[in-house]
C-alpha positions as CSV (number, residue, x, y, z in Angstrom):
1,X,-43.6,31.2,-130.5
2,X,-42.1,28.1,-132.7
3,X,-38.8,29.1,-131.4
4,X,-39.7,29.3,-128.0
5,X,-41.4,26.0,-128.1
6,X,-39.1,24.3,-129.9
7,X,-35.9,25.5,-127.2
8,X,-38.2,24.2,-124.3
9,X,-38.5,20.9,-125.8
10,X,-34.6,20.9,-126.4
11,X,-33.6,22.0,-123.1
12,X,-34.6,18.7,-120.8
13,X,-32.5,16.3,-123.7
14,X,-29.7,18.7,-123.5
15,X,-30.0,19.0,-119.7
16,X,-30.1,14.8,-119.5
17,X,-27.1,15.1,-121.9
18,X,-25.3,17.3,-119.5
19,X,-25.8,15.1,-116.5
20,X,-24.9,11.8,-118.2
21,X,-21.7,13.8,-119.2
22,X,-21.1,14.7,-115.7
23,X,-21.5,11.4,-113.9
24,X,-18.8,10.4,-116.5
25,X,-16.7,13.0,-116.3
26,X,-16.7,12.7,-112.2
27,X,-16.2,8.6,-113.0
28,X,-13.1,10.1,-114.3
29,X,-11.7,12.0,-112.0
30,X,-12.5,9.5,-109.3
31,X,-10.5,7.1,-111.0
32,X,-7.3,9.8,-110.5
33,X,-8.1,9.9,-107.1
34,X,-7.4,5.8,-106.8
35,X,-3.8,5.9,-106.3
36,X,-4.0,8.0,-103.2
37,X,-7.0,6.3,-101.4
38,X,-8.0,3.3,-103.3
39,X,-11.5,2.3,-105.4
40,X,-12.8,1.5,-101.7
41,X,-11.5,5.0,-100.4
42,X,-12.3,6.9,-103.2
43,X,-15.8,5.8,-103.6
44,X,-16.3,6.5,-99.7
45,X,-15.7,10.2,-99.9
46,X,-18.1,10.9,-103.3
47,X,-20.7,8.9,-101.5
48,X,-20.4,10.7,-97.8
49,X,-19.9,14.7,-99.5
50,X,-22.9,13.4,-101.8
51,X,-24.9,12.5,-99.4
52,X,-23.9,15.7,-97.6
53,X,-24.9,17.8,-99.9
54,X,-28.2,16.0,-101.0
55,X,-28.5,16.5,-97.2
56,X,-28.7,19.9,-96.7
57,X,-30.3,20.8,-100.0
58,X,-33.0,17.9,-99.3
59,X,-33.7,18.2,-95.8
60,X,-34.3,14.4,-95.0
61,X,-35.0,14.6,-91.0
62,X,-38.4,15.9,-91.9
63,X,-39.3,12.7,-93.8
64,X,-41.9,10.2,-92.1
65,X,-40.7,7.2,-92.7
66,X,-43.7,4.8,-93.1
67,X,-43.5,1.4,-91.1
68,X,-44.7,-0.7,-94.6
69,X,-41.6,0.9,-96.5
70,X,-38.8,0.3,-94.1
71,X,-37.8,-2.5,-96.0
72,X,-37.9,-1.4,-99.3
73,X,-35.9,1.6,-98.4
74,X,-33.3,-0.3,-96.3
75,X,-32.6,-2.6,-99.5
76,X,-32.8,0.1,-101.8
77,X,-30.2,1.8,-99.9
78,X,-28.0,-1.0,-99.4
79,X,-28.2,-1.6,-102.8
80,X,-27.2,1.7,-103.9
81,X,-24.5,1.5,-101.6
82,X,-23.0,-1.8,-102.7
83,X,-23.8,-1.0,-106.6
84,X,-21.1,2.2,-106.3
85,X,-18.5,0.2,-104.4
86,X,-18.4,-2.5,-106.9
87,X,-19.0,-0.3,-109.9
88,X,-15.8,1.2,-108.7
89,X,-13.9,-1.7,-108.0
90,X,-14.0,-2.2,-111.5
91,X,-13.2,0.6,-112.3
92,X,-9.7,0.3,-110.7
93,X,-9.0,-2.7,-113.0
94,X,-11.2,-2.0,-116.2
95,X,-11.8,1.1,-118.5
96,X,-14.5,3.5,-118.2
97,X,-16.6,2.8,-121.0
98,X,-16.7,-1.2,-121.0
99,X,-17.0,-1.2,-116.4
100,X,-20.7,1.0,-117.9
101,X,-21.5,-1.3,-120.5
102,X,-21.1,-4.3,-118.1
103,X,-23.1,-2.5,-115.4
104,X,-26.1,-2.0,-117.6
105,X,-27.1,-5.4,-117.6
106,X,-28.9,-5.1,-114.8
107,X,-31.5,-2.9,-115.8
108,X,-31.5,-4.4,-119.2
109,X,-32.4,-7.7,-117.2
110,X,-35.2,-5.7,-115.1
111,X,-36.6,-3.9,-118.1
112,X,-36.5,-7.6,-120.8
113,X,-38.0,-9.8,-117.8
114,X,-41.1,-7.2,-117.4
115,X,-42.5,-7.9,-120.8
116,X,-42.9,-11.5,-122.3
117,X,-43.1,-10.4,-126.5
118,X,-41.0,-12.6,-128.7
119,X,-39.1,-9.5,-130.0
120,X,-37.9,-8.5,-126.2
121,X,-35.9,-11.9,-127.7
122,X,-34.3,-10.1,-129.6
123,X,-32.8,-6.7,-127.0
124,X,-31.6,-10.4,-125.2
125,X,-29.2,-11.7,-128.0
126,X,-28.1,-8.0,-128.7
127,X,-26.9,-7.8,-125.0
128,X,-25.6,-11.3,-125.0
129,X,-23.9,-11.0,-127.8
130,X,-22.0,-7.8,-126.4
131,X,-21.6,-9.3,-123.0
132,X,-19.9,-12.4,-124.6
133,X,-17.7,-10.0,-126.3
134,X,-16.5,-8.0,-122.8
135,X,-16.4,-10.9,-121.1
136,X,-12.2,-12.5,-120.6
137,X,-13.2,-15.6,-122.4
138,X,-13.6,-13.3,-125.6
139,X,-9.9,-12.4,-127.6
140,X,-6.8,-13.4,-125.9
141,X,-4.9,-10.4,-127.0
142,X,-7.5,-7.9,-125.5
143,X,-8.8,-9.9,-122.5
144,X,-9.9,-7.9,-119.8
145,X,-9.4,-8.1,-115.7
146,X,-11.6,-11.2,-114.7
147,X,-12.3,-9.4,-111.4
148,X,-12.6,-6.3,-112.9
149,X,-15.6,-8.1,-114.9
150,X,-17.2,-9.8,-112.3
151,X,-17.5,-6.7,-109.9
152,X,-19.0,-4.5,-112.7
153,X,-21.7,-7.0,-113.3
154,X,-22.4,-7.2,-109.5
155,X,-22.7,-3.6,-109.8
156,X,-25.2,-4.6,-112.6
157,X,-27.3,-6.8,-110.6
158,X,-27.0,-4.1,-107.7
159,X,-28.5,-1.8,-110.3
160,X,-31.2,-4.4,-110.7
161,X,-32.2,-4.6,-106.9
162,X,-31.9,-1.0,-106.5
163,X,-34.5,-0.3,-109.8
164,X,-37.2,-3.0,-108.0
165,X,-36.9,-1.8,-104.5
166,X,-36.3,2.1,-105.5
167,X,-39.7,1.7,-107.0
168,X,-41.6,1.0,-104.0
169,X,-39.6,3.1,-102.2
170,X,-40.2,6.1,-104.3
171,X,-44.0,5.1,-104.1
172,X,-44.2,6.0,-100.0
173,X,-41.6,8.6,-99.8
174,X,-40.9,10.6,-103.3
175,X,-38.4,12.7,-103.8
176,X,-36.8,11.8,-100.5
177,X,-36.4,8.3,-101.4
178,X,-32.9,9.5,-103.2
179,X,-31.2,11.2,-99.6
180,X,-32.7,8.8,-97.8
181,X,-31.5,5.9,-99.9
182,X,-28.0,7.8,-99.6
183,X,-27.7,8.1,-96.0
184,X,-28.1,4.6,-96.0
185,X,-25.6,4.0,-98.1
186,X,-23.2,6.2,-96.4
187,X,-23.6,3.9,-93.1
188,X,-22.8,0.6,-95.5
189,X,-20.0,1.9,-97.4
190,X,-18.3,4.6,-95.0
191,X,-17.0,1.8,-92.3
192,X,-15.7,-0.3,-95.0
193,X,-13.8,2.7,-96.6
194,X,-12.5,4.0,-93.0
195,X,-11.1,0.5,-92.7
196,X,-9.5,0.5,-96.1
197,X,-8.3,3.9,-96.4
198,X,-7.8,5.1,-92.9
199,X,-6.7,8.4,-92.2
200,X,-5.7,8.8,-96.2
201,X,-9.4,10.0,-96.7
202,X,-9.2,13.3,-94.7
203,X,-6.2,14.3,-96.8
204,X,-6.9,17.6,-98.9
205,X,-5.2,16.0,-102.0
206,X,-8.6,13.4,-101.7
207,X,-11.3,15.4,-100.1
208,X,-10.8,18.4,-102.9
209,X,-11.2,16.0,-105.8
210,X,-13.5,14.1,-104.2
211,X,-15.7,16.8,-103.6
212,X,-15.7,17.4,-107.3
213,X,-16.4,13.8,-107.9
214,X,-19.7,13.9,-105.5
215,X,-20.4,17.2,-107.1
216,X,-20.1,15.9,-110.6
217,X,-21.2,12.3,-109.9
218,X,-24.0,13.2,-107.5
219,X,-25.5,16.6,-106.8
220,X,-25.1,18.0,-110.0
221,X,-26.6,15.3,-112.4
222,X,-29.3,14.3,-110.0
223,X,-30.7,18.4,-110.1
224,X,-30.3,18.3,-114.2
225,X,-32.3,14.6,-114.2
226,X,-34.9,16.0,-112.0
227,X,-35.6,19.2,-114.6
228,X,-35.5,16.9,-117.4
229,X,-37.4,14.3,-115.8
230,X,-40.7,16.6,-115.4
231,X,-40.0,17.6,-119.2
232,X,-39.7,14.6,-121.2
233,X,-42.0,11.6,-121.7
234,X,-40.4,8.6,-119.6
235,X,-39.7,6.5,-123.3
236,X,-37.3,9.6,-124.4
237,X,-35.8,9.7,-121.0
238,X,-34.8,6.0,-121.4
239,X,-34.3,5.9,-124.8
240,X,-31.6,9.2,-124.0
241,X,-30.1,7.2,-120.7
242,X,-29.1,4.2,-123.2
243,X,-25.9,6.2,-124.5
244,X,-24.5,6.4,-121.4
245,X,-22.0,3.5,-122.2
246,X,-21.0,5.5,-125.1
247,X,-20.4,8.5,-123.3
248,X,-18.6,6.6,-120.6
249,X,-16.5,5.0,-123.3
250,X,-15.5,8.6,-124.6
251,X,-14.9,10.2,-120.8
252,X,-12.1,7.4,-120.6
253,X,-10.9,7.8,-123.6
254,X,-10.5,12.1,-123.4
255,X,-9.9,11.7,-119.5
256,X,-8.0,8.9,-119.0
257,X,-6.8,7.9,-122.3
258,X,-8.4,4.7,-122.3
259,X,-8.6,3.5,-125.7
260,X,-10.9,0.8,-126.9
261,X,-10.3,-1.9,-129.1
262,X,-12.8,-2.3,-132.0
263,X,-14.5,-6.0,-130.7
264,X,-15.2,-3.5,-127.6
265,X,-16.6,-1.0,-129.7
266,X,-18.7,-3.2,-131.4
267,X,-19.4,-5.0,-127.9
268,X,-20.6,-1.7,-126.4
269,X,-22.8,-0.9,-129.5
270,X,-24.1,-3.9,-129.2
271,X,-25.3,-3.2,-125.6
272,X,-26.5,-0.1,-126.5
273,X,-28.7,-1.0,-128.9
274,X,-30.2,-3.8,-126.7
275,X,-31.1,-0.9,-124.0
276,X,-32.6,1.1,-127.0
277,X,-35.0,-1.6,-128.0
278,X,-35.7,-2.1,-125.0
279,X,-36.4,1.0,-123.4
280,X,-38.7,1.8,-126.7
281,X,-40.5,-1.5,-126.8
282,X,-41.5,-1.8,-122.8
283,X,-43.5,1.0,-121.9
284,X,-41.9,1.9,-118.5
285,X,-39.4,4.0,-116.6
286,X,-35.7,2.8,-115.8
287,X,-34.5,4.9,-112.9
288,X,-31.0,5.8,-112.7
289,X,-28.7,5.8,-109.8
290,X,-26.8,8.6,-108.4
């Protein structure tokens, strides 16, 4: 009975493990895909097979939309949309592990700025401090895409919108929210892609990979979270999500051979350790983006 007890409370961290993996590991593969339909392109086709797929698994054309929500869905959509495109944007000009690390600032922001202790004081330096060390201003020698930097932190303060809004979202229309959120982001992101990438994004040598990408990056980690999700208290949940820079860093690096120097290292530690504190100090969910 101990064993059997002891696997089912192992199963939902190595579950969340698995889908943090996957989301990187589809990060990675999209990022192969760039050369042949662009950041803009790329990120097009993972959102509109995604949202596909959530689609016919989901159902959402039997959701009641309620009137009070509308706008809370509309932004959280539009938010999700936008947080993708320029969290792949960056990706085209910055690696893996540091375009996560940037991005997390967002909910580090939402998570420090709901609690008002002096040691939430603290989570804030840690992040600074790692921030000021990603940021191009940091070390000549390693200075990183200034447009590459500021579109991963737009990402981050998507990520912020889309945590407030997805909230009271997710409070009218539950487990829909996430397919309905995505078919709005498929009408915000898809005409901007078609303009970008034409006729490129119908190609098998895109749609195959890109198929993998919004399996890998959508479907597939957002089934795992929801299995973990009913299993673990919401403080381990969070506490788990805060390696997902790590992880991130280590998909470039096995994927796309994207290798760090230490300042970024330390920089990325830093941030990590900031979402840790944070996450076990404020006693509330972070939801994560799919």
């Amino acid at each position: 009975m101990q064993r059997i007890s002891r696997a089912a409370s192992v199963l939902p961290i190595i579950l969340l493990v698995l889908a943090m993996a996957s989301i990187q590991a589809g990060a990675s593969i999209a990022k192969t895909i760039f050369p042949l339909a662009g950041a803009i392109g790329t990120v097009t086709v993972r959102i509109v097979l995604g949202t596909l797929i959530l689609a016919i698994t989901m159902k959402p054309w039997r959701a009641r939309i309620a009137q009070g929500s509308r706008r809370a869905l509309l932004v959280y959509g539009m938010s999700l949309g936008l947080m993708n495109l320029s969290f792949y944007v960056a990706l085209s000009r910055i690696p893996l592990g540091i375009a996560v690390a940037l991005e997390f600032s967002g909910p580090l922001t939402v998570a420090v700025l709901t609690s008002r202790r002096p040691l939430d004081y603290c989570w804030i330096a840690l992040a600074v401090g790692g921030l000021l060390l990603l940021l191009p201003i940091a070390h000549e020698g390693s200075r990183l895409d200034p447009v590459g930097v500021l579109f991963a932190l737009g990402a981050g303060a998507c990520w912020a919108l889309y945590i407030i809004f997805g909230r009271r979202a997710g409070a009218a229309h539950g487990a829909q929210t996430v397919v309905l959120g995505s078919v709005i982001s498929t009408l915000v992101v898809a005409p901007i892609g078609l303009a970008t990438a034409g006729t490129a994004l119908l190609s098998r040598s895109v749609l195959v990979p890109g198929l993998a990408v919004a399996i890998l990056s959508t479907a597939l980690p957002y089934s795992l979270e929801m299995v973990a999700l009913t299993r673990l208290p919401a403080r381990t949940f969070g506490v788990l999500m805060s390696i997902e820079p790590a992880l991130a860093a280590f998909s470039g690096l096995v994927f796309l051979d994207e290798r760090l120097s230490g300042m970024q290292w330390i920089a990325i530690i830093l941030i990590i350790g900031a979402s840790l504190g944070t996450t076990a100090s404020v006693p509330q969910k972070v939801p994560i983006p799919t």
